[in-house]
C-alpha positions as CSV (number, residue, x, y, z in Angstrom):
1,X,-11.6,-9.5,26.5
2,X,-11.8,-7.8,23.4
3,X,-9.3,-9.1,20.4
4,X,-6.4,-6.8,19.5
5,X,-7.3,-5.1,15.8
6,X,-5.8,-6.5,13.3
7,X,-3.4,-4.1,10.8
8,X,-5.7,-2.5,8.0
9,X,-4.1,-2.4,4.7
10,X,-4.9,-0.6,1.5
11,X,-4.7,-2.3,-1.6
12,X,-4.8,-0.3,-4.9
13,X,-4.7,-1.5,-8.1
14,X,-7.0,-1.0,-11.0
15,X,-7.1,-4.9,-11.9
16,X,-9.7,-6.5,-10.0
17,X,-7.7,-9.9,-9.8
18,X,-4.9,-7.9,-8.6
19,X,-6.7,-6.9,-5.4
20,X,-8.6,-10.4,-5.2
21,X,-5.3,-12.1,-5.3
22,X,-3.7,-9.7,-3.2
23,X,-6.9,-9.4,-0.8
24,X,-7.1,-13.1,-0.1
25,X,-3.0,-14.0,0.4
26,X,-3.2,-11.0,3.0
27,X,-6.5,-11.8,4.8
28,X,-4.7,-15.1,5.7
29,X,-1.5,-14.0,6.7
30,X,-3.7,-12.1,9.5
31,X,-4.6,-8.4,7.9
32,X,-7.6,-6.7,7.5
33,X,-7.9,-5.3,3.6
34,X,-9.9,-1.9,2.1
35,X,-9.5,-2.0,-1.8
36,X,-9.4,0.9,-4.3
37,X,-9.3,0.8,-8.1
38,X,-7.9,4.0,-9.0
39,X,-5.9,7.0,-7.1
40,X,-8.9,9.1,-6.9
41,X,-10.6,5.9,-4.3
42,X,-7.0,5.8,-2.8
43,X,-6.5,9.1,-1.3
44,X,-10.4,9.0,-0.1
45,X,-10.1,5.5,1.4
46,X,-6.8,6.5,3.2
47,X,-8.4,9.7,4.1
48,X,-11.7,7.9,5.8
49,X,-10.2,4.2,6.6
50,X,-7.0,6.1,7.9
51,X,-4.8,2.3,6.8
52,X,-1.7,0.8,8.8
53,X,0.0,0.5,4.9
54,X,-0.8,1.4,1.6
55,X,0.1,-1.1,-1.0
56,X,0.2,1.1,-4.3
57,X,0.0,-0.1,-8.3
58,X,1.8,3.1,-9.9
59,X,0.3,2.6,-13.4
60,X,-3.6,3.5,-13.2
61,X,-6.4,5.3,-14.9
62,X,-7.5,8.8,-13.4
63,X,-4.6,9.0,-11.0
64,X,-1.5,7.2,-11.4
65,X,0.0,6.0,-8.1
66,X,2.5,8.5,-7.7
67,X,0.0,11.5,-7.6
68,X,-2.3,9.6,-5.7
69,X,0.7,9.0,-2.7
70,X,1.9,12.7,-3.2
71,X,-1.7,13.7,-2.4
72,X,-1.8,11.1,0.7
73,X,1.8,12.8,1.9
74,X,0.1,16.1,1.8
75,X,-2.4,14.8,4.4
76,X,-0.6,15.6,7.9
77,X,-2.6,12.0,9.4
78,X,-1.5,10.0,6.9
79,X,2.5,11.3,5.9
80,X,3.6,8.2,8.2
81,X,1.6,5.4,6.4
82,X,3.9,3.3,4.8
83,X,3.5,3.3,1.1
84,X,4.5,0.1,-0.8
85,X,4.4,1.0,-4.6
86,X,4.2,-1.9,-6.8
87,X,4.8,-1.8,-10.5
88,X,5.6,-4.5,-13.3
89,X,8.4,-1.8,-14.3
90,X,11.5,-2.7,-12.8
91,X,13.9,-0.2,-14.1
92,X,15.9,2.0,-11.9
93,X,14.0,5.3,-12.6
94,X,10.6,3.8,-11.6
95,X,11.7,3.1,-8.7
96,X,13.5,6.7,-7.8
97,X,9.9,8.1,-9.4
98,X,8.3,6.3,-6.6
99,X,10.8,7.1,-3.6
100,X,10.2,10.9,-4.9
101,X,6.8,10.5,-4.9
102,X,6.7,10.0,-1.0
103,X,6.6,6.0,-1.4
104,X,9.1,3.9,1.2
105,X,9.8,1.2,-0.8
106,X,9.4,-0.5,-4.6
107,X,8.3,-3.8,-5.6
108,X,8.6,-4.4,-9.1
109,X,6.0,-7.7,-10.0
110,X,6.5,-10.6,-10.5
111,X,7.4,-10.6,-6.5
112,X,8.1,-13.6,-4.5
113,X,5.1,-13.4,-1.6
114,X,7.5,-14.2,1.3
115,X,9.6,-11.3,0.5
116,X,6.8,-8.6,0.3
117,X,5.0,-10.2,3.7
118,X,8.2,-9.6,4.8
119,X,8.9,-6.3,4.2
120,X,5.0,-5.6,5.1
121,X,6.1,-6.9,8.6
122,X,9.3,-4.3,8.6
123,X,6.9,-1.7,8.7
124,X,3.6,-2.4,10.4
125,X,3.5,-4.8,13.7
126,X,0.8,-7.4,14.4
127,X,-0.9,-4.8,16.2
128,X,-1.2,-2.2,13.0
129,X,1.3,0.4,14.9
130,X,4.1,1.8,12.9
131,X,7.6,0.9,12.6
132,X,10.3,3.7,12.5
133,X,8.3,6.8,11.5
């Protein structure tokens, strides 16, 4: 009996201890990880990995975040991947940037782990399908 895939989830940030550390808490809370250091890698890794969620830095050379998930909304396969941006700005308007952008929800860093593996888990089940979209 073959085992049920696990949710793939993209993690983008251009700071490679930011994916480490991100890459390492998720792989043992039970999720499969693709990395990308800029927006330009994003939009091609969603494109060819096709991801569960996309956990998005908005602040990043080449492509910033937010027209990295506008292009990823443009694709028709990929406009119900959850996007989870994640930013050290925690103002009001950086958040409204990123809902406008196409993103679902903000996380403004530092965030407490149990709250953002929670809110993972709001939108992708154990076995990587979609929640409400």
């Amino acid at each position: 009996m073959q085992q049920p895939a696990k949710p793939l989830i993209l993690v983008v940030d251009d700071f490679d201890d930011t994916r480490l550390l991100l890459r390492t808490w998720l792989e043992r809370k039970g999720f499969e990880v693709i990395e990308a250091e800029n927006g330009n890698e994003a939009v091609s890794q969603a494109e060819t990995k096709r991801p569960n969620l996309i956990i998005m830095d908005l602040e990043m050379p080449e492509l910033d975040g937010l027209a990295a998930t506008r292009k990823i909304r443009a694709v028709k396969e990929l406009e119900k991947v959850p996007v989870l941006a994640v930013s050290a700005y925690g103002a009001e308007q950086f958040r409204d940037d990123a809902i406008a952008a196409g993103c679902d929800e903000y996380v403004s860093t530092p965030f407490e782990p149990e709250a953002l593996e929670k809110l993972i888990r709001s939108f992708v089940c154990d076995d990587g399908t979609v929640r409400g979209r």
